[in-house]
C-alpha positions in Angstrom: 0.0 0.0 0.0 1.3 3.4 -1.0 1.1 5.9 1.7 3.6 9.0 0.6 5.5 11.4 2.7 4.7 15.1 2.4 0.7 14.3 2.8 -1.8 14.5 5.4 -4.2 12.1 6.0 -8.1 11.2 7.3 -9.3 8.7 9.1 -11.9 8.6 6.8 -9.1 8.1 4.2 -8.8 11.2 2.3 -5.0 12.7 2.0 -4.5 16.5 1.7 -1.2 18.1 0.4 -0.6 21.8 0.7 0.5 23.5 -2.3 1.5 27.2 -1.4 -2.1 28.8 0.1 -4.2 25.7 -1.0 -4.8 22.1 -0.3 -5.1 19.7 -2.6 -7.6 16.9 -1.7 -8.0 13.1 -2.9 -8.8 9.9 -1.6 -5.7 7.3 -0.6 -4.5 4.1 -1.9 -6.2 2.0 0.8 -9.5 3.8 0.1 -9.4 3.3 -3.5 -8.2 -0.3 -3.1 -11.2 -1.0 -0.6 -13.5 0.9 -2.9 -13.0 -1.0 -6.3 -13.4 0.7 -9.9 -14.6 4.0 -9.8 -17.3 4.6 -12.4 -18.3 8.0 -10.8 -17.8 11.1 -8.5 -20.0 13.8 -7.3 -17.8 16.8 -7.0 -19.2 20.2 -4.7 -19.6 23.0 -7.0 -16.4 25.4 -7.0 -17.2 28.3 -4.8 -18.8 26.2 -2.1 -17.8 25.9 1.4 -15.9 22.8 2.9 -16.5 21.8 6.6 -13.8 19.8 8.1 -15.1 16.3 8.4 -18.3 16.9 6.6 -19.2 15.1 3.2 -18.5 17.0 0.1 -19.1 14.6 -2.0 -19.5 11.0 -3.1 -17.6 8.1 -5.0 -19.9 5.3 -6.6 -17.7 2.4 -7.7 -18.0 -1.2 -8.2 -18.0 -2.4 -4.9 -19.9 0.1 -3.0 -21.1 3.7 -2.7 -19.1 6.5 -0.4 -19.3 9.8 0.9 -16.1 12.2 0.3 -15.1 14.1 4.0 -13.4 17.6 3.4 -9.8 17.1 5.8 -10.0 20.8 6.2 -12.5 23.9 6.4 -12.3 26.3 3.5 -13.8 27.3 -0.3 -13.3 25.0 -2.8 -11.5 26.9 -5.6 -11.4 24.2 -7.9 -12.3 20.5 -9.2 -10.6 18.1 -11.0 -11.8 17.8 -14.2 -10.7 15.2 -15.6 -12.9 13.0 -13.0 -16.2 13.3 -15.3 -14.8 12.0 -18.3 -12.5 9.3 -16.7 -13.1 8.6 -13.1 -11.0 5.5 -12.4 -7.7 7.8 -12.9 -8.5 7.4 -8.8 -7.9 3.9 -9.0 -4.5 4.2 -10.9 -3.3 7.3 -9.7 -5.0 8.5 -6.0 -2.0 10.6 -5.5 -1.8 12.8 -8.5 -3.9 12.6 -11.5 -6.8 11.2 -9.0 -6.9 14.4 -6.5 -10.5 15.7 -6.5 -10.5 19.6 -5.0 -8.3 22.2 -4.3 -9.6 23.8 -1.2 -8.3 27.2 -0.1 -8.4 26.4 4.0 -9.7 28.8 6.6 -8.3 27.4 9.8 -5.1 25.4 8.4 -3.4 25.6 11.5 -5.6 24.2 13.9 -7.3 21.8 12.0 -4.4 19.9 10.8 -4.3 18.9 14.3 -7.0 16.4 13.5 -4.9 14.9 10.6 -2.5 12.0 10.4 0.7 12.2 9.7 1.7 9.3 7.1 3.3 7.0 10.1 -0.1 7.3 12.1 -2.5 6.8 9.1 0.2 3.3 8.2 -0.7 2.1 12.0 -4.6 2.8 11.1 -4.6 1.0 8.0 -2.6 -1.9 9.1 -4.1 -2.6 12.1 
């Protein structure tokens, strides 16, 4: 299972990497791998507002039907596009291609406090 350096994660099994004054959003390895194929995503609309640990969104794959939790508060500034057209890039590529929002957080520093660092989220996912 690929759990990289340099991201935050969920217990809910989203990972967030900050990229200057936004957050980029997606769903990890383990969650994609526990989902099955992705055939589609409900995205929030850009503009909206993200609660930390509220749903944003859902995935519909093979396997099963889940709701998308925001790792931090803020205004989603943008989507990924390429998501509509070809969904399962989350399956093949939850760490880059596969990220689902930017989100521009409000409360960065205190909220990451909830978040995982990459050694606590291995412990959650192997235990």
């Amino acid at each position: 299972m690929n759990i990289p350096a340099g991201y935050l994660y969920t217990k809910e099994h989203e990972w967030v990497k900050i990229e200057g004054d936004l957050a980029l959003v997606g769903i990890t390895d383990f969650a994609q791998g526990e989902l099955g194929d992705v055939v589609f995503v409900q995205l929030p609309d850009v503009g909206s507002k993200a609660k930390q640990g509220d749903s944003f969104g859902t995935i519909e794959a093979v396997k099963a039907v889940a709701d998308i939790y925001s790792p931090l508060s803020g205004d989603v500034v943008e989507v990924n596009p390429e998501l509509a057209g070809t969904p399962e890039i989350m399956n093949r590529e939850p760490y880059t291609s596969g990220w689902i929002v930017k989100i521009r957080p409000s409360n960065f520093d205190t909220e990451k406090t909830h978040l995982l660092t990459p050694e606590a989220y291995k412990d959650l996912t192997s235990a």
